[in-house]
PDB file with SEQRES, HELIX, SHEET and CRYST1 records, atoms N, CA, C and O in Angstrom:
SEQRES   1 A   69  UNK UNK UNK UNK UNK UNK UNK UNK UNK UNK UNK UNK UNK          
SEQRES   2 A   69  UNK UNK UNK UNK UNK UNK UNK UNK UNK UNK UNK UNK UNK          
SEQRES   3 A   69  UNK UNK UNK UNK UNK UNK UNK UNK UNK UNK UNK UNK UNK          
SEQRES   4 A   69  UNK UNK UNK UNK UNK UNK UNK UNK UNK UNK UNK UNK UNK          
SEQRES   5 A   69  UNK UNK UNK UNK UNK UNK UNK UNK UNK UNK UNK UNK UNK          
SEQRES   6 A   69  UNK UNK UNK UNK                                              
HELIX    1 AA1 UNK A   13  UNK A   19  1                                   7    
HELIX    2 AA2 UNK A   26  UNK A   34  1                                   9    
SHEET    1 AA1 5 UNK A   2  UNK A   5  0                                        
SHEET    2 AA1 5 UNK A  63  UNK A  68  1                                        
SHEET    3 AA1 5 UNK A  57  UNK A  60 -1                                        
SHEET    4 AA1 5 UNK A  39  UNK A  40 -1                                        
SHEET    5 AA1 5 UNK A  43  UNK A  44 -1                                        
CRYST1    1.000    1.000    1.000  90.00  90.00  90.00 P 1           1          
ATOM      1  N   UNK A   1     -29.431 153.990 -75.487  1.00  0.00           N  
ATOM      2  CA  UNK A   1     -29.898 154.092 -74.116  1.00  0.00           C  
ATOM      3  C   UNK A   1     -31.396 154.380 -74.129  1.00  0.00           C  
ATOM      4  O   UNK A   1     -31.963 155.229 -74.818  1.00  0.00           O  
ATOM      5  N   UNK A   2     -31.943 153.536 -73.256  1.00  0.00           N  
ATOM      6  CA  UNK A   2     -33.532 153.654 -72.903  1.00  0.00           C  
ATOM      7  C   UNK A   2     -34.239 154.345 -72.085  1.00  0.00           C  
ATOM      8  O   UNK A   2     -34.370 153.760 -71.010  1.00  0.00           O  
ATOM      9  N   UNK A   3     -34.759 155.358 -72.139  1.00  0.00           N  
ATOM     10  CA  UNK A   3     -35.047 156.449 -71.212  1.00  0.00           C  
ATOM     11  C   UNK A   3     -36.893 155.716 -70.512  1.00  0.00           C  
ATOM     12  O   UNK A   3     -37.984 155.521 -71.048  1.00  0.00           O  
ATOM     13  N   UNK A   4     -36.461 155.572 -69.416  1.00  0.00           N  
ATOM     14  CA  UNK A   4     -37.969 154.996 -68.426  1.00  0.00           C  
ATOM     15  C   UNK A   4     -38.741 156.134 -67.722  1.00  0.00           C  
ATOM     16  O   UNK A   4     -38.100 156.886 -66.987  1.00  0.00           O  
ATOM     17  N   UNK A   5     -39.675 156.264 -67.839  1.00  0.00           N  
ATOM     18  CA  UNK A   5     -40.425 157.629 -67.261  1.00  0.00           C  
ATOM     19  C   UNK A   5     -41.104 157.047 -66.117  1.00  0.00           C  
ATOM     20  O   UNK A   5     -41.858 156.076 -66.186  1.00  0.00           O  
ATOM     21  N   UNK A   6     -40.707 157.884 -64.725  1.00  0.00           N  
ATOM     22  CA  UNK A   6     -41.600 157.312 -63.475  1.00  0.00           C  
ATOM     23  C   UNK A   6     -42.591 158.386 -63.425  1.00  0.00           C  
ATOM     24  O   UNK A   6     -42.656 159.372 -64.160  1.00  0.00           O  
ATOM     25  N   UNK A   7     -43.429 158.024 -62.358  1.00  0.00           N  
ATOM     26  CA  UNK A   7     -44.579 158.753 -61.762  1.00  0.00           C  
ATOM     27  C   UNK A   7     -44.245 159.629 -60.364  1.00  0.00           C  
ATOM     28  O   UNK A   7     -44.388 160.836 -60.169  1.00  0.00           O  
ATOM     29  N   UNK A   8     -43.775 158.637 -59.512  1.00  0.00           N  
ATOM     30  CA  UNK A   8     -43.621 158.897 -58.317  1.00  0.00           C  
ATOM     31  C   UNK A   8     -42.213 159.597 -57.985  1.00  0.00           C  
ATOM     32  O   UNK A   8     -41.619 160.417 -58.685  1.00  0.00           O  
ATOM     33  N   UNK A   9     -41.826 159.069 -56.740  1.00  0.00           N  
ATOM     34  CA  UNK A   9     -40.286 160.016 -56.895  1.00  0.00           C  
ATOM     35  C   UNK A   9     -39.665 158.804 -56.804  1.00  0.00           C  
ATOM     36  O   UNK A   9     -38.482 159.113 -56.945  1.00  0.00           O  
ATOM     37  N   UNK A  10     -39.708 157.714 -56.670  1.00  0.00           N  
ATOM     38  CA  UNK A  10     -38.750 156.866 -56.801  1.00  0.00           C  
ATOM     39  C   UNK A  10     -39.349 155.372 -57.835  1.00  0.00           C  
ATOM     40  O   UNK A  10     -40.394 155.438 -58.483  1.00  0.00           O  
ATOM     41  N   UNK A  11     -38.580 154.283 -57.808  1.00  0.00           N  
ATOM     42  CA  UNK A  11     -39.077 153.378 -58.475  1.00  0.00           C  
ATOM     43  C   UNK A  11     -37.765 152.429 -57.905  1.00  0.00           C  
ATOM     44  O   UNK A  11     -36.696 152.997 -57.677  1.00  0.00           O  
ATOM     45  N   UNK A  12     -37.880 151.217 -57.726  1.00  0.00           N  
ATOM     46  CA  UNK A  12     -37.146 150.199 -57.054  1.00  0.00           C  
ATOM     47  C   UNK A  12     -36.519 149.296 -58.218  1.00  0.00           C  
ATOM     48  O   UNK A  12     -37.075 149.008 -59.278  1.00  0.00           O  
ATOM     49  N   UNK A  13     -35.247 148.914 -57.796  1.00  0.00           N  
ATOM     50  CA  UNK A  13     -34.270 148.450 -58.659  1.00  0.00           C  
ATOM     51  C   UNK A  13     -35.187 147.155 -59.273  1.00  0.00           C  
ATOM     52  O   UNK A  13     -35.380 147.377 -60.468  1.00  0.00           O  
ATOM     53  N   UNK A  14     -35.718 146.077 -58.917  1.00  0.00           N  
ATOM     54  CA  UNK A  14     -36.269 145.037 -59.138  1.00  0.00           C  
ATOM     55  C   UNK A  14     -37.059 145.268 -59.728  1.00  0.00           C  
ATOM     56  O   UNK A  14     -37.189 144.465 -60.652  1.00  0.00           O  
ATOM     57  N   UNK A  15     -38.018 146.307 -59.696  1.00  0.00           N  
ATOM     58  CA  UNK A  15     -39.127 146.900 -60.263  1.00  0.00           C  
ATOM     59  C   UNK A  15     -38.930 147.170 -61.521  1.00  0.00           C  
ATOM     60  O   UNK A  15     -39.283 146.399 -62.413  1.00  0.00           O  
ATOM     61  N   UNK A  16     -38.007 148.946 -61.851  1.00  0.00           N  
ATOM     62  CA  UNK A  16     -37.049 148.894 -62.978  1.00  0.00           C  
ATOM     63  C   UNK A  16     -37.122 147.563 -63.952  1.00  0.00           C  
ATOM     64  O   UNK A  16     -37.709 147.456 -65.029  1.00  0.00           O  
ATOM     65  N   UNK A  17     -36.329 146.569 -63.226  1.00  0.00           N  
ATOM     66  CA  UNK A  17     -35.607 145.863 -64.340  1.00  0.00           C  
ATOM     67  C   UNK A  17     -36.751 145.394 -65.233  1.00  0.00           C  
ATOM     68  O   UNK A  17     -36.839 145.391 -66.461  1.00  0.00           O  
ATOM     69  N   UNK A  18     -37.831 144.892 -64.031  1.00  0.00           N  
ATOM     70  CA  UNK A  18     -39.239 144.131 -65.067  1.00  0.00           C  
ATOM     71  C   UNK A  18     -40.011 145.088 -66.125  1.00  0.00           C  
ATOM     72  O   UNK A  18     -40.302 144.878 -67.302  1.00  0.00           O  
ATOM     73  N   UNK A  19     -40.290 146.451 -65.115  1.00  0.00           N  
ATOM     74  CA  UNK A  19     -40.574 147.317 -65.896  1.00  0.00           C  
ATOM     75  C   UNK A  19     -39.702 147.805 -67.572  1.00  0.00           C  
ATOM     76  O   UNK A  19     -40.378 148.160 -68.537  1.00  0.00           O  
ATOM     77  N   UNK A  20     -38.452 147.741 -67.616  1.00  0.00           N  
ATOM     78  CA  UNK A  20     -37.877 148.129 -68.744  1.00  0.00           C  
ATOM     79  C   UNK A  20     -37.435 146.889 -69.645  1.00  0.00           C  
ATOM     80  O   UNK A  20     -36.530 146.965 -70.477  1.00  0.00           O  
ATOM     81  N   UNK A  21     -38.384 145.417 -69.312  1.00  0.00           N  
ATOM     82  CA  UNK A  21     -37.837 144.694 -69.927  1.00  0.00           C  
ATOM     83  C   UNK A  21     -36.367 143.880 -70.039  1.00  0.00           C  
ATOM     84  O   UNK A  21     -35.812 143.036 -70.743  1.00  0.00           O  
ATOM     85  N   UNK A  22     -36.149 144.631 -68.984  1.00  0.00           N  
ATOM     86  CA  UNK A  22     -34.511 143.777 -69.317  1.00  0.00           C  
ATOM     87  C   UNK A  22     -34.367 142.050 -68.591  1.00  0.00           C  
ATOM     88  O   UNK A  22     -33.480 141.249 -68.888  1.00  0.00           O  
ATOM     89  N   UNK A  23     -35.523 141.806 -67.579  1.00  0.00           N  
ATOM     90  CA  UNK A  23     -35.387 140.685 -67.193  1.00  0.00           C  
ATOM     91  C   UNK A  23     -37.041 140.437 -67.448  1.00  0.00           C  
ATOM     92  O   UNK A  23     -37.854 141.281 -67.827  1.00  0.00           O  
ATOM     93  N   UNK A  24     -37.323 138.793 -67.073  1.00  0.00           N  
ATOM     94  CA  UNK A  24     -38.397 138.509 -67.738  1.00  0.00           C  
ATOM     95  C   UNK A  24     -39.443 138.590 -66.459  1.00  0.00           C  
ATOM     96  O   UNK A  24     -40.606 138.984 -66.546  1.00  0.00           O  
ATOM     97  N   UNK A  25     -38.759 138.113 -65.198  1.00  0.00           N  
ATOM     98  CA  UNK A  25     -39.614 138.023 -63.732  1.00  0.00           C  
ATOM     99  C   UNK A  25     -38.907 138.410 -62.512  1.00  0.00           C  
ATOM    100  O   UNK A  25     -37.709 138.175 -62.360  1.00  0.00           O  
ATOM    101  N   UNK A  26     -39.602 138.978 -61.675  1.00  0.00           N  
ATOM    102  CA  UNK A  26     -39.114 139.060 -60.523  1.00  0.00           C  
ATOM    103  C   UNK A  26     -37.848 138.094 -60.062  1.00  0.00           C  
ATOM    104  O   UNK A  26     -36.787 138.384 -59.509  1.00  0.00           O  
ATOM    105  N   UNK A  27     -38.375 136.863 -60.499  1.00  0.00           N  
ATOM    106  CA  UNK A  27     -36.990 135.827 -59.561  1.00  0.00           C  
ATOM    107  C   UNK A  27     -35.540 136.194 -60.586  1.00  0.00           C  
ATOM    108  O   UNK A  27     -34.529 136.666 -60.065  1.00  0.00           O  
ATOM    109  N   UNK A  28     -35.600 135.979 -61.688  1.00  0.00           N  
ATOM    110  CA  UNK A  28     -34.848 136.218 -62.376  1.00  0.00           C  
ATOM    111  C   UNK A  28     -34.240 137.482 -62.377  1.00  0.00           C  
ATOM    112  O   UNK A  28     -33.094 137.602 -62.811  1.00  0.00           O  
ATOM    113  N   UNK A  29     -35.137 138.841 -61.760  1.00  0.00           N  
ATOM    114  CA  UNK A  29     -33.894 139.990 -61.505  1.00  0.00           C  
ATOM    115  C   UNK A  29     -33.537 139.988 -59.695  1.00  0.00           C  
ATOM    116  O   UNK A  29     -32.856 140.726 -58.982  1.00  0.00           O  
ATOM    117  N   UNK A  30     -34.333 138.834 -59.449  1.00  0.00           N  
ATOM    118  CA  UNK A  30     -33.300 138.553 -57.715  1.00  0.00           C  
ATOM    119  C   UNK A  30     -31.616 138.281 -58.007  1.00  0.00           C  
ATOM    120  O   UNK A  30     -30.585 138.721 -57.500  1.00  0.00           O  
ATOM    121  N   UNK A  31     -32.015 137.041 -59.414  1.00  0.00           N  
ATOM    122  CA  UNK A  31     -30.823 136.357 -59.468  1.00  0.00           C  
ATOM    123  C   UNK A  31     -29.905 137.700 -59.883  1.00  0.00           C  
ATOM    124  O   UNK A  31     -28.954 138.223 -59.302  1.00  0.00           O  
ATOM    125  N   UNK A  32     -30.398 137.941 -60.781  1.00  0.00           N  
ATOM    126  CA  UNK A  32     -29.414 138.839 -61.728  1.00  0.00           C  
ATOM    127  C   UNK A  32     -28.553 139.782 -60.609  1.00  0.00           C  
ATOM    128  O   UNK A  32     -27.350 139.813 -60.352  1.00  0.00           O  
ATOM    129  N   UNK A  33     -29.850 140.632 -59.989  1.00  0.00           N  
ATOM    130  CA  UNK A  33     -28.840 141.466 -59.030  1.00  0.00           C  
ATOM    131  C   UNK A  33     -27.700 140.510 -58.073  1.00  0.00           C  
ATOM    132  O   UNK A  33     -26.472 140.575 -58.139  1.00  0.00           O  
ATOM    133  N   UNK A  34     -28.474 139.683 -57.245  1.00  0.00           N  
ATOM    134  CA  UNK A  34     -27.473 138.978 -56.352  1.00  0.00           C  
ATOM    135  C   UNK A  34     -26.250 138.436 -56.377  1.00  0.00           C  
ATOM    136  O   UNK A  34     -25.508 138.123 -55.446  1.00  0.00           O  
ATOM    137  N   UNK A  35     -26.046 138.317 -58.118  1.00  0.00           N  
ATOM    138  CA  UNK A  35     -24.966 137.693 -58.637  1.00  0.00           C  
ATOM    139  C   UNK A  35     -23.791 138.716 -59.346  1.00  0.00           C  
ATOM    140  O   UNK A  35     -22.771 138.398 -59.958  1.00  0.00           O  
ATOM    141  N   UNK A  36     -24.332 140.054 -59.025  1.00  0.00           N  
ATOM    142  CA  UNK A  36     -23.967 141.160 -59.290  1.00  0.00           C  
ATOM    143  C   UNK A  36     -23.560 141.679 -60.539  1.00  0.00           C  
ATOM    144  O   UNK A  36     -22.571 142.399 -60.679  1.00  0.00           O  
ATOM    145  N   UNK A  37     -24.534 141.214 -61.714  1.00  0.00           N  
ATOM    146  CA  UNK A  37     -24.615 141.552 -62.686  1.00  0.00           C  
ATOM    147  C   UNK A  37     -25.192 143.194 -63.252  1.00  0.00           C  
ATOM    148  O   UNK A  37     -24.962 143.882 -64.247  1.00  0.00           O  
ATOM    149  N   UNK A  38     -25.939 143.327 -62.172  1.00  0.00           N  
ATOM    150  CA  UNK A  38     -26.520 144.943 -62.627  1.00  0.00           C  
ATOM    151  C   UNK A  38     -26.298 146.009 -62.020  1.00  0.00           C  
ATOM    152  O   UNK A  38     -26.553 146.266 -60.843  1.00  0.00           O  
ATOM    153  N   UNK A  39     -25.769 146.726 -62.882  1.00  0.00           N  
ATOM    154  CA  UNK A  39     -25.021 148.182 -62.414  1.00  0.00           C  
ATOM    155  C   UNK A  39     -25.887 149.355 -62.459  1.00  0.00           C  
ATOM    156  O   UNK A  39     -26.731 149.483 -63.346  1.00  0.00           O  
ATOM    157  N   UNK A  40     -25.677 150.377 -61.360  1.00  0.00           N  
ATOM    158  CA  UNK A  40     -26.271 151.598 -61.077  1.00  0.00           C  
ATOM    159  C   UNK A  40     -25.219 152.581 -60.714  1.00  0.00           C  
ATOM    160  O   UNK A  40     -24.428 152.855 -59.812  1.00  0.00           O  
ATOM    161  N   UNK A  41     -25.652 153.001 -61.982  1.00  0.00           N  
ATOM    162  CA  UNK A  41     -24.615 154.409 -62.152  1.00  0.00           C  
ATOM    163  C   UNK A  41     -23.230 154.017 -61.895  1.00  0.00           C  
ATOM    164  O   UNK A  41     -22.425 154.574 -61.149  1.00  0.00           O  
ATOM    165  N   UNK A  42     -23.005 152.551 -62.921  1.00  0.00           N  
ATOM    166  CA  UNK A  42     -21.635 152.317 -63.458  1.00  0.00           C  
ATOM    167  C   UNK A  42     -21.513 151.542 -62.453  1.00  0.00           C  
ATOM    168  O   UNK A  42     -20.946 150.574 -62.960  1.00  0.00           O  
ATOM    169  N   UNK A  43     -21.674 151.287 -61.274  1.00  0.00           N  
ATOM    170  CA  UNK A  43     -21.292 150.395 -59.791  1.00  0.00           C  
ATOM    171  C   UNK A  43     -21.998 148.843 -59.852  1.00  0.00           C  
ATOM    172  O   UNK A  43     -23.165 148.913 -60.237  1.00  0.00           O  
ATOM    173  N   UNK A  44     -21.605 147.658 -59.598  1.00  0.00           N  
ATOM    174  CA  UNK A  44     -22.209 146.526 -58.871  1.00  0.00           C  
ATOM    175  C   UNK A  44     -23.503 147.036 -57.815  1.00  0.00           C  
ATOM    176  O   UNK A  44     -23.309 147.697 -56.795  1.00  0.00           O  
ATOM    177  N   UNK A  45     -24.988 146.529 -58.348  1.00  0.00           N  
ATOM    178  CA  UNK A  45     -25.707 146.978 -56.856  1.00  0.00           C  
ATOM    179  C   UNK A  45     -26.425 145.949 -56.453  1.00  0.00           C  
ATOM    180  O   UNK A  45     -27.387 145.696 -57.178  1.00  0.00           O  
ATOM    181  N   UNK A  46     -26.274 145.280 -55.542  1.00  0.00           N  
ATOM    182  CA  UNK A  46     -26.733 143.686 -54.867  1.00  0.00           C  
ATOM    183  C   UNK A  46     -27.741 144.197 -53.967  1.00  0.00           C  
ATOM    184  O   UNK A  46     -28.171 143.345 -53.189  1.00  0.00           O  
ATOM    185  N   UNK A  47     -28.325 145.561 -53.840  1.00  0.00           N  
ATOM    186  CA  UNK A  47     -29.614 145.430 -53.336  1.00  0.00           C  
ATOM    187  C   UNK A  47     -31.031 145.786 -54.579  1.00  0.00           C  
ATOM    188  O   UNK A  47     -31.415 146.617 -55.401  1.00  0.00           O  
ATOM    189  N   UNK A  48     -31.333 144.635 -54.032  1.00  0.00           N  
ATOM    190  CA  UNK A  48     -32.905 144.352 -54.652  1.00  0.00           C  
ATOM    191  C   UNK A  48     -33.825 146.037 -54.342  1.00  0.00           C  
ATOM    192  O   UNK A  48     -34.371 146.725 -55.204  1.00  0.00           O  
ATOM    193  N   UNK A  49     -33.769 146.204 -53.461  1.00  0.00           N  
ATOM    194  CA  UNK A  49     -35.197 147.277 -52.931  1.00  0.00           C  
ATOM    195  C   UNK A  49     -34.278 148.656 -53.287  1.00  0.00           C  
ATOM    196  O   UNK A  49     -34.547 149.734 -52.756  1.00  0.00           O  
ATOM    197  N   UNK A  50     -33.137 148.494 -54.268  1.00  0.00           N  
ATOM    198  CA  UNK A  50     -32.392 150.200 -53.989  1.00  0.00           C  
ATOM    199  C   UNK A  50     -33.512 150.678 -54.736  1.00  0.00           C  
ATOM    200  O   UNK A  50     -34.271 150.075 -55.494  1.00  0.00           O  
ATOM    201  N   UNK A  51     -33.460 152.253 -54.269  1.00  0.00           N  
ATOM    202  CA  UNK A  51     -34.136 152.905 -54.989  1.00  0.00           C  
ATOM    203  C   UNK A  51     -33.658 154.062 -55.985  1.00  0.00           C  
ATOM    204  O   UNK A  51     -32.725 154.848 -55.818  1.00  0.00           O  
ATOM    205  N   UNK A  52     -34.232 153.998 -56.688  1.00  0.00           N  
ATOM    206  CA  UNK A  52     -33.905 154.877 -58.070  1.00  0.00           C  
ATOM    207  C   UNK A  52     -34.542 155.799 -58.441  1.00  0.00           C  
ATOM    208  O   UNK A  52     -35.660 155.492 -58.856  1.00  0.00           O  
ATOM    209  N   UNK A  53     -34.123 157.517 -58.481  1.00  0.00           N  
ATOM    210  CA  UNK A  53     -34.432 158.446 -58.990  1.00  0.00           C  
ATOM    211  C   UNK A  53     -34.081 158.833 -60.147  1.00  0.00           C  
ATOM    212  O   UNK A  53     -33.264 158.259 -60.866  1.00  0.00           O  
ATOM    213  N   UNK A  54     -35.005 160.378 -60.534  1.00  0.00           N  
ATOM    214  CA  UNK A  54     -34.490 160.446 -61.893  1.00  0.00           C  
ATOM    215  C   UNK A  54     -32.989 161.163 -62.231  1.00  0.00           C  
ATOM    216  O   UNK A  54     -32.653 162.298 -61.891  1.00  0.00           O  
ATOM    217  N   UNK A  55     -32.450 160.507 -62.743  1.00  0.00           N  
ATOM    218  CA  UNK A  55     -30.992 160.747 -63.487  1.00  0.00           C  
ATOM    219  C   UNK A  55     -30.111 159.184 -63.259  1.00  0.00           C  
ATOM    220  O   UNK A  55     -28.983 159.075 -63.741  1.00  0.00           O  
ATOM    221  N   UNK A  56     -30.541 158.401 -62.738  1.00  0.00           N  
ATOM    222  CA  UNK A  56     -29.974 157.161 -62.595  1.00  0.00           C  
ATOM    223  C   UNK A  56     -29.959 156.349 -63.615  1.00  0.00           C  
ATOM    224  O   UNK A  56     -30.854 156.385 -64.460  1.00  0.00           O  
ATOM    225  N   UNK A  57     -29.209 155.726 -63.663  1.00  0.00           N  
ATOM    226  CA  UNK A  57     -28.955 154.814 -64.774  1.00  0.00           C  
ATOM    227  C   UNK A  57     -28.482 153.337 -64.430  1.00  0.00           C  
ATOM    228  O   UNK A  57     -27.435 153.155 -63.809  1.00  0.00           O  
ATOM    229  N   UNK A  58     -29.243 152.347 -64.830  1.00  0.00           N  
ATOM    230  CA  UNK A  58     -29.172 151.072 -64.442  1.00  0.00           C  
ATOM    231  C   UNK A  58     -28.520 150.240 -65.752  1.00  0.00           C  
ATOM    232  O   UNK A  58     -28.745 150.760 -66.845  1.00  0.00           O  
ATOM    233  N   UNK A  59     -27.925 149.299 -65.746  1.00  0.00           N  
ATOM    234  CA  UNK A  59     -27.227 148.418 -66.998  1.00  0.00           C  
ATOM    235  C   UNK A  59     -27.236 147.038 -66.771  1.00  0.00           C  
ATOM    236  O   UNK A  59     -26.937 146.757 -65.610  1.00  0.00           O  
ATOM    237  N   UNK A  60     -27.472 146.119 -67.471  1.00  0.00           N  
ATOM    238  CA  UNK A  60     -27.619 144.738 -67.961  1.00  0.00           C  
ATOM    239  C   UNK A  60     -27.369 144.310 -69.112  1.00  0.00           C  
ATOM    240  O   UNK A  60     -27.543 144.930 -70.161  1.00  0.00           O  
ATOM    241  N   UNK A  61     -26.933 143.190 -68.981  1.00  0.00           N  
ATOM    242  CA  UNK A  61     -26.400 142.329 -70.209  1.00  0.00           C  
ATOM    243  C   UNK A  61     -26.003 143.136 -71.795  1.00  0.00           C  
ATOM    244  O   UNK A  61     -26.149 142.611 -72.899  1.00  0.00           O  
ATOM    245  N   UNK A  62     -25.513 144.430 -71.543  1.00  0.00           N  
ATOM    246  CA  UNK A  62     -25.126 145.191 -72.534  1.00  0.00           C  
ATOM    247  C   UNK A  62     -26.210 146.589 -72.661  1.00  0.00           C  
ATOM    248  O   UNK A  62     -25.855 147.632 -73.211  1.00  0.00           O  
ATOM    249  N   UNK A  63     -27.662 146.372 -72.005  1.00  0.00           N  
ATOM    250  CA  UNK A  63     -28.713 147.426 -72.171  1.00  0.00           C  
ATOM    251  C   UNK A  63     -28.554 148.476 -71.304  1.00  0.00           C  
ATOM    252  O   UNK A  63     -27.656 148.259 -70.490  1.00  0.00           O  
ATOM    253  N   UNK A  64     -29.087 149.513 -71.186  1.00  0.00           N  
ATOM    254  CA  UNK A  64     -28.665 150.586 -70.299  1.00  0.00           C  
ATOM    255  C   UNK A  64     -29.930 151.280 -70.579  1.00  0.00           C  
ATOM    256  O   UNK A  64     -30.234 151.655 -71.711  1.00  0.00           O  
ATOM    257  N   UNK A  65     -30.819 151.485 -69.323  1.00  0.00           N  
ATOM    258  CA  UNK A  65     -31.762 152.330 -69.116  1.00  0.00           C  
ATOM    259  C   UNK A  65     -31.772 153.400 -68.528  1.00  0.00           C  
ATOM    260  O   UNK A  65     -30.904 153.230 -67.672  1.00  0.00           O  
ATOM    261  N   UNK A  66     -32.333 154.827 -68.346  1.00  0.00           N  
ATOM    262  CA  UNK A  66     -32.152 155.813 -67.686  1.00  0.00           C  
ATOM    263  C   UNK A  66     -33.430 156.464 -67.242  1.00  0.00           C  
ATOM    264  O   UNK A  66     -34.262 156.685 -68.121  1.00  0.00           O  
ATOM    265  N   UNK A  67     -33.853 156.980 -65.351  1.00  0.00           N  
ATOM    266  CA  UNK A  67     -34.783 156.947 -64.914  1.00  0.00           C  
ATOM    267  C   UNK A  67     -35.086 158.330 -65.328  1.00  0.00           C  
ATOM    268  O   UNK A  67     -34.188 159.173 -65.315  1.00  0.00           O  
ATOM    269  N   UNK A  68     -36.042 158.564 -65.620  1.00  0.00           N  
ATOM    270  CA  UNK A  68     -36.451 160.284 -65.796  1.00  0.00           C  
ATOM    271  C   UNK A  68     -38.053 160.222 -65.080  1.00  0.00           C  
ATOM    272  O   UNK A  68     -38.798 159.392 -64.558  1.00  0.00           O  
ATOM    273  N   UNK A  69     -38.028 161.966 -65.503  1.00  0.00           N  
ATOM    274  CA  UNK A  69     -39.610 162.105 -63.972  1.00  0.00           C  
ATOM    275  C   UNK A  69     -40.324 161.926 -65.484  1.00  0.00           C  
ATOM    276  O   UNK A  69     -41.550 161.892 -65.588  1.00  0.00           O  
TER     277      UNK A  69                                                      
END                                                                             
């Protein structure tokens, strides 16, 4: 598991994904979420703009990142 360090108090699911590498571009983590491939905190999450604090945990194609301050 990949621990992501934010700044602010939140950081946005779409954002995340580019940021931690797990997708390569924006369109490509539209698709990913919409098709409900990426999980937050174990759940399906089909919104693009969710937002993510620290202790959350997002998952893709087997990777699993975790938001910390």
């Amino acid at each position: 598991m990949t621990e992501i360090r934010i700044e602010g108090e939140f950081i946005k699911l779409d954002a995340l994904l580019k940021f931690a590498n797990l997708v390569s571009s924006g369109g490509e983590a539209k698709i990913r979420i919409a098709e409900g491939e990426v999980l937050v905190n174990g759940a399906p999450c089909l919104m693009r703009g969710k937002k993510l604090r620290p202790g959350d945990t997002v998952s893709l194609g087997g990777q699993t990142v975790t938001v910390s301050a």
